[in-house]
C-alpha positions as a Markdown table, in Angstrom:
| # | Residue | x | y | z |
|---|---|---|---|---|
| 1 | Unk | -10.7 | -38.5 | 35.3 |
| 2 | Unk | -9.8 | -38.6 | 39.0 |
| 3 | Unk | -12.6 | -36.3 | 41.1 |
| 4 | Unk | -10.6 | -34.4 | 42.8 |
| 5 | Unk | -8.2 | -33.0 | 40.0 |
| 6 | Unk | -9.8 | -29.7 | 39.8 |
| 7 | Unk | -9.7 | -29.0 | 43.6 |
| 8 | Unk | -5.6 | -30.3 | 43.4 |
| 9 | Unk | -5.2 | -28.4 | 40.4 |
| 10 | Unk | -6.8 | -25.1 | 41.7 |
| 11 | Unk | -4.7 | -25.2 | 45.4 |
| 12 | Unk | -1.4 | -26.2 | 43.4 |
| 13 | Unk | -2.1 | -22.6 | 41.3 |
| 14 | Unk | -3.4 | -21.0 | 44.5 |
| 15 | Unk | -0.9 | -21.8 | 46.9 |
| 16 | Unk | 2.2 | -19.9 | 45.7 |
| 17 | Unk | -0.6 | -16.9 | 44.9 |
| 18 | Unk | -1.4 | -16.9 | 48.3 |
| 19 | Unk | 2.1 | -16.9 | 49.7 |
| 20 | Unk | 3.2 | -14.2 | 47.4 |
| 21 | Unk | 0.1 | -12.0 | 48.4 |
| 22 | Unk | 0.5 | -12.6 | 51.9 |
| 23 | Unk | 4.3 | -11.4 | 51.5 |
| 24 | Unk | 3.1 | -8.1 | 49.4 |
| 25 | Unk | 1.1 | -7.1 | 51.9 |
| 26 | Unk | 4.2 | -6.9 | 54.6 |
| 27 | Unk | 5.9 | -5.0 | 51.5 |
| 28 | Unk | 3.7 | -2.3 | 50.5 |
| 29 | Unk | 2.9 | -2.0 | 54.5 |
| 30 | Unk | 6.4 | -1.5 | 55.4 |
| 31 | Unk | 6.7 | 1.0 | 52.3 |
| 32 | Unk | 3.7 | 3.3 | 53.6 |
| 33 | Unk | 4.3 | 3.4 | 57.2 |
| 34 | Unk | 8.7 | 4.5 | 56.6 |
| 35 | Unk | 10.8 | 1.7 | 56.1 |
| 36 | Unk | 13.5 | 3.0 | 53.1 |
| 37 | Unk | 14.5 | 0.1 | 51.5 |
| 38 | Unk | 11.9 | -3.5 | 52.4 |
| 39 | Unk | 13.2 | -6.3 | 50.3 |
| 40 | Unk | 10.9 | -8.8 | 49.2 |
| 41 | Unk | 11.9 | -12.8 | 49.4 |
| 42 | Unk | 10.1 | -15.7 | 48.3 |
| 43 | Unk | 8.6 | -16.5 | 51.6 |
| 44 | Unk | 9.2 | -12.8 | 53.5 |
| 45 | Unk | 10.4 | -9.7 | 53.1 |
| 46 | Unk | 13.3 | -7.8 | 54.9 |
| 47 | Unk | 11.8 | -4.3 | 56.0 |
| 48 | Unk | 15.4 | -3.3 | 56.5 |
| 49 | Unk | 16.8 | -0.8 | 58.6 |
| 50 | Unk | 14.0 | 0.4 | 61.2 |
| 51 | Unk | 16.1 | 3.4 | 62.4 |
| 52 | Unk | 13.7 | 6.0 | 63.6 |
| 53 | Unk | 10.7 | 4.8 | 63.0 |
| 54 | Unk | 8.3 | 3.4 | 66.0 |
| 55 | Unk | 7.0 | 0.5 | 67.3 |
| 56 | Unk | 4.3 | 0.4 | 66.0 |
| 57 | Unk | 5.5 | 1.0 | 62.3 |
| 58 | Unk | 7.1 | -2.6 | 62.2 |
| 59 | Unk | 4.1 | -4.2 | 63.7 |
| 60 | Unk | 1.7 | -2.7 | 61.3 |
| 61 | Unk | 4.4 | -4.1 | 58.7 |
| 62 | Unk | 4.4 | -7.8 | 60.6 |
| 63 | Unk | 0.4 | -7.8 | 60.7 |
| 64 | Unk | -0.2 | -6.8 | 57.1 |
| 65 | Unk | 0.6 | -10.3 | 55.4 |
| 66 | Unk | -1.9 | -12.3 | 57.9 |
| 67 | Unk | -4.9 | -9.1 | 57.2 |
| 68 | Unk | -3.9 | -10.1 | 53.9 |
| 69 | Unk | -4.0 | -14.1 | 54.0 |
| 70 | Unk | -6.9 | -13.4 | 56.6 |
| 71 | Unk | -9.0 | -11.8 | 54.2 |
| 72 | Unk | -8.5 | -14.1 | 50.7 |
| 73 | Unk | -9.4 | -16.7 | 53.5 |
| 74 | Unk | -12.9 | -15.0 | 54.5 |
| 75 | Unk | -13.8 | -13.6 | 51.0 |
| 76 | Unk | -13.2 | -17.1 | 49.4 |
| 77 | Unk | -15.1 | -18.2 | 52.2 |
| 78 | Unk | -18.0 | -15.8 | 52.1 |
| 79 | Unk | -18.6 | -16.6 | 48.3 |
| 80 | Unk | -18.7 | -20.5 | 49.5 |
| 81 | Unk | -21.2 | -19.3 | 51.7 |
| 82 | Unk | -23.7 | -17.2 | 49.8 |
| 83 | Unk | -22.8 | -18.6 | 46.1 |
| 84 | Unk | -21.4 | -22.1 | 46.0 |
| 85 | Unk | -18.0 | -24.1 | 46.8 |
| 86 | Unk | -16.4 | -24.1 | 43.6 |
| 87 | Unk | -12.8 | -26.0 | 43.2 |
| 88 | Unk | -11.1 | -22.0 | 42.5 |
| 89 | Unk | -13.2 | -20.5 | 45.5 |
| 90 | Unk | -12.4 | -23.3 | 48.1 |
| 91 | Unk | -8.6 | -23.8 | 46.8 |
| 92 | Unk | -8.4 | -19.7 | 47.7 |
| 93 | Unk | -9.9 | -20.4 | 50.9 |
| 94 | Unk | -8.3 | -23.2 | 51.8 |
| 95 | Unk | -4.8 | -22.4 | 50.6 |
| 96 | Unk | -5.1 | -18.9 | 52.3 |
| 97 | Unk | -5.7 | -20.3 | 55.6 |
| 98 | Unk | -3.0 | -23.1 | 55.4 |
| 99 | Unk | -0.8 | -19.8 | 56.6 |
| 100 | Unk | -2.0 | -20.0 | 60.3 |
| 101 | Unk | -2.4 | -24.2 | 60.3 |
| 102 | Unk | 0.6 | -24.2 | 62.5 |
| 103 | Unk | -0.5 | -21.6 | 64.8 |
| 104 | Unk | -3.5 | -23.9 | 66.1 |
| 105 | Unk | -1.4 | -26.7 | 67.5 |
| 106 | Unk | 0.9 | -24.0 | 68.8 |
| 107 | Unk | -1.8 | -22.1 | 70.7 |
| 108 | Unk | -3.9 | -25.5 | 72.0 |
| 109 | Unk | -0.2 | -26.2 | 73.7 |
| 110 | Unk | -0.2 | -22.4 | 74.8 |
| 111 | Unk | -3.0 | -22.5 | 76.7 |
| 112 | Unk | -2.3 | -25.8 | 78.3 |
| 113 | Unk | 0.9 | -24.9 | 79.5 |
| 114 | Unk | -0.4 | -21.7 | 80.7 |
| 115 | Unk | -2.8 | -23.3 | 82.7 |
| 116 | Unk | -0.8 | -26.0 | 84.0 |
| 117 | Unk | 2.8 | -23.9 | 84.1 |
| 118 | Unk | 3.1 | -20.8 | 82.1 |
| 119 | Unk | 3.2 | -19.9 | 78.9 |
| 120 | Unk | 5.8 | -21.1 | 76.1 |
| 121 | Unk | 9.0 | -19.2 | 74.7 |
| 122 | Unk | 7.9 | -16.6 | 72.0 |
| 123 | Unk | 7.1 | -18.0 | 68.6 |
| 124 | Unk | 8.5 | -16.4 | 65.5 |
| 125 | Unk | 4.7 | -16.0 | 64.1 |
| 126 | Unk | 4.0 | -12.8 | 62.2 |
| 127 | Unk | 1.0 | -12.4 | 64.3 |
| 128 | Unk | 2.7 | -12.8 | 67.5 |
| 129 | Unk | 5.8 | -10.2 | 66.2 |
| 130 | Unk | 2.9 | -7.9 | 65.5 |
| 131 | Unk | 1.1 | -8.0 | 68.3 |
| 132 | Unk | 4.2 | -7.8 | 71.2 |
| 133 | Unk | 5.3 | -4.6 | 68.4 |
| 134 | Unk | 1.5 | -2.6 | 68.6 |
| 135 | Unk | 1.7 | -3.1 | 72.3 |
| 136 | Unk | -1.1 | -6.2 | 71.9 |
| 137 | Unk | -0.9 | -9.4 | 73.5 |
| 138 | Unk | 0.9 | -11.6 | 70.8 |
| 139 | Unk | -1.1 | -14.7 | 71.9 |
| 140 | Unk | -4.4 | -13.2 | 71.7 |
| 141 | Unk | -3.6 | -12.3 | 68.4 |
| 142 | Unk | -2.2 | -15.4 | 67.3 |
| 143 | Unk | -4.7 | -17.6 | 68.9 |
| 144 | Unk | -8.0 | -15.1 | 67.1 |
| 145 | Unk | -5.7 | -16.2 | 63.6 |
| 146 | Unk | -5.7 | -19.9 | 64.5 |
| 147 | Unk | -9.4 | -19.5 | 64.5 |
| 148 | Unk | -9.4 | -18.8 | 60.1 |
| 149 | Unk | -8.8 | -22.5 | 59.3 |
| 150 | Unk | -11.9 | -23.6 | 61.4 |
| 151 | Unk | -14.2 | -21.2 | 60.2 |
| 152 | Unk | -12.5 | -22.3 | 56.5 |
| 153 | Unk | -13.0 | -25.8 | 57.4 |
| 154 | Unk | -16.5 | -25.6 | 58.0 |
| 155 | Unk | -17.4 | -23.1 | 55.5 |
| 156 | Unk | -16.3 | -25.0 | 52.8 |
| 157 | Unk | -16.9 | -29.0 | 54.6 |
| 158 | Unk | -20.7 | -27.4 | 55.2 |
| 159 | Unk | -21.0 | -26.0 | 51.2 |
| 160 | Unk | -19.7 | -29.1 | 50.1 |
| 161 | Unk | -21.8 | -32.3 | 49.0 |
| 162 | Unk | -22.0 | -35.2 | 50.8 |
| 163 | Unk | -20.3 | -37.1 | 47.9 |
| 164 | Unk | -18.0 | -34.9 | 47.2 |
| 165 | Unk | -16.2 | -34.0 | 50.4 |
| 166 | Unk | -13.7 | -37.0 | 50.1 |
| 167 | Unk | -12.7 | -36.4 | 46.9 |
| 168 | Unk | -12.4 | -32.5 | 47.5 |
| 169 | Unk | -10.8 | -32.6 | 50.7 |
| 170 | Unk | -8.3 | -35.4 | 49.0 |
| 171 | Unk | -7.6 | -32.3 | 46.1 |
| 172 | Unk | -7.3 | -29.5 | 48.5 |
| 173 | Unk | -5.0 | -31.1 | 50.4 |
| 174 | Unk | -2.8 | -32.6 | 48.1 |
| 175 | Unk | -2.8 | -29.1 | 46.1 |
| 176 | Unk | -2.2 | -26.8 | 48.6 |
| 177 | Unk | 0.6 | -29.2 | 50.7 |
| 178 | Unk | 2.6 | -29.7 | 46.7 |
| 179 | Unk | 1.8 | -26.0 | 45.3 |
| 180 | Unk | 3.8 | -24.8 | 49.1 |
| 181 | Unk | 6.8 | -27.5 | 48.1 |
| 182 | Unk | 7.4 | -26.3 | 44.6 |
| 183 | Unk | 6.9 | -22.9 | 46.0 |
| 184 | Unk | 9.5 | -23.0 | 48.6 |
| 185 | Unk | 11.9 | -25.5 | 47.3 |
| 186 | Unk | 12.0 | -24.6 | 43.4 |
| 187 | Unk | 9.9 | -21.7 | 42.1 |
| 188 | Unk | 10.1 | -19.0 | 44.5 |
| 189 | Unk | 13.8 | -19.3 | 45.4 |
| 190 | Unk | 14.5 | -19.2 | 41.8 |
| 191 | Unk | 12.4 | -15.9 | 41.3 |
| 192 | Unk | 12.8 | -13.9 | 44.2 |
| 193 | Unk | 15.5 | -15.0 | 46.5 |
């Protein structure tokens, strides 16, 4: 059997988990802080009509699916730490923090053009969102989320073993990169649109 069909297997499971956790926790966020009627999608949810209802409400709404992605992320990567990098606890981490992959290129070009220029046109990041709602600068918060995937890289690249890594890395990719396809272009449209 190939050695890195446990770590593919776990991220393929993982990665739609992971997505629909992240998206709960904009839901139940935008249900305690007032909006009436938040729908949920399969890759975000529509906290509806924001009549009323501060600033700050919708960015506490925005910043509740990266706290969420944020902390499966660290608490996969804490047990790596202190137990050991099983395939289930570095598919969680690893699939958890595939959520703010794109922000790192985004916020390396950011801080180039700033210091070169000025900074680039807004990004539709829920980080961003949140922080421009709570009156927080959206870069600073966006560039502290781009920071999860190296802490996860290390974490679980440091717990692995030596001859290991390739065929782990190989399974964590390939998992978490095919359990977002089927996610977003099959599964999750066909159970919450």
């Amino acid at each position: 059997m190939d050695r890195s069909f446990p770590w593919a297997t776990w991220s393929l499971m993982l990665a739609p988990v992971t997505i629909v956790l992240h998206e709960l926790g904009h839901l139940l966020v935008a249900r305690a802080v007032g909006f009436p009627n938040p729908t949920l999608h399969f890759n975000s949810v529509d906290p509806g009509t924001a009549a009323g209802l501060p600033p700050a409400a919708l960015g506490l709404a925005t910043l509740a699916g990266p706290l969420v992605s944020a902390a499966l992320a660290l608490g996969a990567c804490a047990w790596i730490f202190w137990r050991a990098a099983s395939p289930w606890a570095t598919a969680l981490a690893v699939t958890a923090a595939s959520r703010f992959v794109v922000g790192v290129p985004y916020t390396i070009v950011n801080v180039g053009a700033w210091l070169i220029v000025s900074q680039l046109a807004p990004p539709e990041f829920d980080e961003y969102k949140a922080g421009v709602a709570l009156a927080w600068s959206g870069d600073a918060l966006l560039a502290g989320t781009s920071l999860i995937p190296v802490v996860v890289f290390w974490t679980v690249n440091r717990r692995l073993r030596a001859g290991e890594r390739a065929a782990a890395w190989s399974g964590l990719l390939i998992g978490t990169t095919v359990g977002w396809a089927i996610w977003l272009l099959g599964a999750g449209p066909a159970l919450l649109p």
